[in-house]
N, C-alpha and C positions, 0 to 999 in steps of 0.2 A: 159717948165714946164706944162702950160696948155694943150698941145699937149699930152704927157705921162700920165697925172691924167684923160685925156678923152680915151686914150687905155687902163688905169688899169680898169678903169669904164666901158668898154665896156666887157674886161673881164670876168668881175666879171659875170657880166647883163648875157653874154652868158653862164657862168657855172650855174647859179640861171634858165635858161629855159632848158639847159640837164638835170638837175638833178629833175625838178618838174615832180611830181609823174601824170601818165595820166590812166584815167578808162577805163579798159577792160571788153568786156562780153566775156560771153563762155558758152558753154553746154558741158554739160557729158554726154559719150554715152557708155553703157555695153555693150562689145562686146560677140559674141560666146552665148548669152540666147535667149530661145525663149517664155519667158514668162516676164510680165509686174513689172519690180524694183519702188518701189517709190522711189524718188532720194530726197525729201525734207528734208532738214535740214545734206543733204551731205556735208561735210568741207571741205575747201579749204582755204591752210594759204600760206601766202607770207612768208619763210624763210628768209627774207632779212628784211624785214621793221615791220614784227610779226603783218602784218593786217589779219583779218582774214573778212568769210565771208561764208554764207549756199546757196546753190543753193535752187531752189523751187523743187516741187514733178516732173516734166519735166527736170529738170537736169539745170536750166537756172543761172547762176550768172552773178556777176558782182564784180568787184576789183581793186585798185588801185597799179599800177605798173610801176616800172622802167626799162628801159634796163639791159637784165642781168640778172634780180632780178628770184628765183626759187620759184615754186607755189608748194606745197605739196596738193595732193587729197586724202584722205583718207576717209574712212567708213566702217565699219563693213563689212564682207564678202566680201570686194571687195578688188582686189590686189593695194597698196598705187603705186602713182606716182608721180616723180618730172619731170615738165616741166620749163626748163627756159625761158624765154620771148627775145625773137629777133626782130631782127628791121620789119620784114616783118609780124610779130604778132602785132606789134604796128599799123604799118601803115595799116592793115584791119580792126585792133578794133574788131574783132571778135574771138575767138578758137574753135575749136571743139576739146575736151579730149576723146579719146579712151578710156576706162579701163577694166580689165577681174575679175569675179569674182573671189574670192581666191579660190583657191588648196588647200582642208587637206590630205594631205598623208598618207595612212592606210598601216596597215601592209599586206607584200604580204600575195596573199590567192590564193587557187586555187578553183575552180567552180567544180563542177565532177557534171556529171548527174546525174536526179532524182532515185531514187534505189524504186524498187517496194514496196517493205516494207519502207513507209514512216516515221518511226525512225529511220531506219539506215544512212538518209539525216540531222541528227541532230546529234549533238556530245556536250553534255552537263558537266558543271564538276557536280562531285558527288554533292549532298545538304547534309543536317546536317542529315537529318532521314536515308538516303541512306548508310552514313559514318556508322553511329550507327549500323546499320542491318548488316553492314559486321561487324565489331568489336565484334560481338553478333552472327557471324554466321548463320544469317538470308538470306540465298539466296534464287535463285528459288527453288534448292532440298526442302529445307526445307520448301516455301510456299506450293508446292506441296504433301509434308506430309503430311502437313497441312489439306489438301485437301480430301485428302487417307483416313486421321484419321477420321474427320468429318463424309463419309459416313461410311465405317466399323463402326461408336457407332451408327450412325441414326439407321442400318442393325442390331446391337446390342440389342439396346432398343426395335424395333419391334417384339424380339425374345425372350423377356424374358431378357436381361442385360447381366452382363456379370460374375453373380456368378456361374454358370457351364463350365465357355469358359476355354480353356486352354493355357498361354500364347502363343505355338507353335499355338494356330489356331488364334488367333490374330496376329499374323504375318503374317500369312498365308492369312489371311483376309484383310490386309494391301495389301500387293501385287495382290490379286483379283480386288483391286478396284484402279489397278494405270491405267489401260485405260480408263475407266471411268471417273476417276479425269483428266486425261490429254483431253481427250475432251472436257469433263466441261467446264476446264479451258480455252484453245483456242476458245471452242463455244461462252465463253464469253466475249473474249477477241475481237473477230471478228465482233460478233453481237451486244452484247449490249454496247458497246464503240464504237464501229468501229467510229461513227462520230465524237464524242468528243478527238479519237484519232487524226483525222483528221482535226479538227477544232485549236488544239493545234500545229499543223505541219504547220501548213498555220502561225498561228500566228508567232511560231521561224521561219518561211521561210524566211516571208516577215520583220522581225523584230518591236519590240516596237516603234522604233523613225519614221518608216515608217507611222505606223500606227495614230501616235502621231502627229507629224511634217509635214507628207506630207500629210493625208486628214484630219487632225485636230478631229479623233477620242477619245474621255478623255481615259486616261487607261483603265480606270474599265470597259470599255462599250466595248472592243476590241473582249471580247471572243460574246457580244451579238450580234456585228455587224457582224462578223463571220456566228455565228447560222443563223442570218436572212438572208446571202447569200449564206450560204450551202443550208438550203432550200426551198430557192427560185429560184437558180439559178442552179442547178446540178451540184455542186462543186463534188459532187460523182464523176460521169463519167468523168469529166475535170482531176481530179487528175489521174483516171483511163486511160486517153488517156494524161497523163502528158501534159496536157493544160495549164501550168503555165500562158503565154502571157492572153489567156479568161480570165482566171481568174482575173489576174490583171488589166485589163479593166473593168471588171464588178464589181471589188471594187473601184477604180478608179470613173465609174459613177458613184455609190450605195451610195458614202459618203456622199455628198449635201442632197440627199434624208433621209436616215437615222438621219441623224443629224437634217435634217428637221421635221423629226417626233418626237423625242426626246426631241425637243425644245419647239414643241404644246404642248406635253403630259404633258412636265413640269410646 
């Protein structure tokens, strides 16, 4: 009898030291980046016994674990993983976690090279005033009328108005002045925008969240930051020699600086 109650006893002893829980460290390490993740306040849960635990800003934890038992890793932009704990993870007391940062899956797209006429690289939906203007019949023909008309009454008024004109020579006068108007119009469109056409192309290239999110420019400051590297840096010629790469380097530099001035000013 005493012989059996010292094997049930010895039993027991030996399932009470399998089953006590033993502390493991480990680091997390992002695979595939080549710039600096803070890992602080990273989670890692035991799915078995629900302990939980943060690694520090270097990736470093520590946890308590059984044979078997599954560690969940998780954190924002990073891909989640379960590792389960093995005898040979015990017996080093040590882990090192691989993890990759998450994949958001976009919709396909295609790239097409830059087109010399730097609108035709953008493809916008209509806005509300744009909708209106076709609904209203307002196209180019009609700005260009527009245009026609304007000088024919300037040519009018200079002449005395238009109480002796004959409707047929205002038409007539209309169509005198559609070379004219059509140069205007392109002179102006070329020269006295050119930049700010330019400077808005760069902006839809590169997109808002680029400019937002990756060199941490505030919205409202996007078209200034723009200006101030168009001309400082000959963003002219760059688009002119479809420079794209320059140019993304030189805003790339430009933002620290920029923002650094912006900050004084403020």
């Amino acid at each position: 009898m005493n012989k059996f109650l010292f094997l049930l006893l010895s039993f027991f002893a030996l399932q009470n030291t399998t089953a006590q829980s033993t502390l493991i460290s480990g680091k997390v390490v992002i695979d595939d980046i080549d710039y600096h993740v803070d890992l602080d306040k990273f989670s890692i849960i035991n799915l078995n016994t629900n302990a939980k635990t943060t690694a520090n800003s270097d990736g470093i934890f520590s946890i308590k674990i059984n044979l078997n038992d599954e560690l969940l890793f998780k954190n924002e932009g990073i891909e989640e993983r379960v590792l389960k704990i093995s005898e040979n993870m015990i017996s080093k007391g040590f882990v090192t976690v691989h993890l990759n940062v998450e994949v958001i899956e976009l919709a396909e797209a295609t790239i097409n090279p830059l087109k010399k006429n730097l609108k035709d690289n953008i493809k916008k939906d209509e806005s509300d005033s744009e909708k209106i203007n076709k609904s209203l019949g307002i196209n180019e023909e009609f700005k260009l009328d527009v245009i026609k008309a304007f000088y024919a009454s300037a040519y009018l008024k200079k002449y005395g108005g238009v109480g002796s004109v004959r409707y047929e020579n205002i038409i007539g006068l209309l169509d005198q002045f559609t070379n004219d108007a059509t140069n205007h119009k392109n002179n102006y469109k070329e020269k006295s925008k050119e930049k700010y056409v330019q400077i808005e192309f760069l902006k839809d290239f590169f997109t808002t969240y680029y400019f937002v999110n990756d060199l941490k420019i505030p919205e409202g400051r996007i078209l200034e930051f723009l200006d101030y590297c168009y001309m400082n840096f000959n963003f002219k010629q760059l688009l002119k020699n479809n420079n794209t790469e320059e140019i993304l380097y030189t805003l790339n530099e430009q933002a620290p600086i920029y923002l650094s001035k912006i900050t004084s000013n403020e």
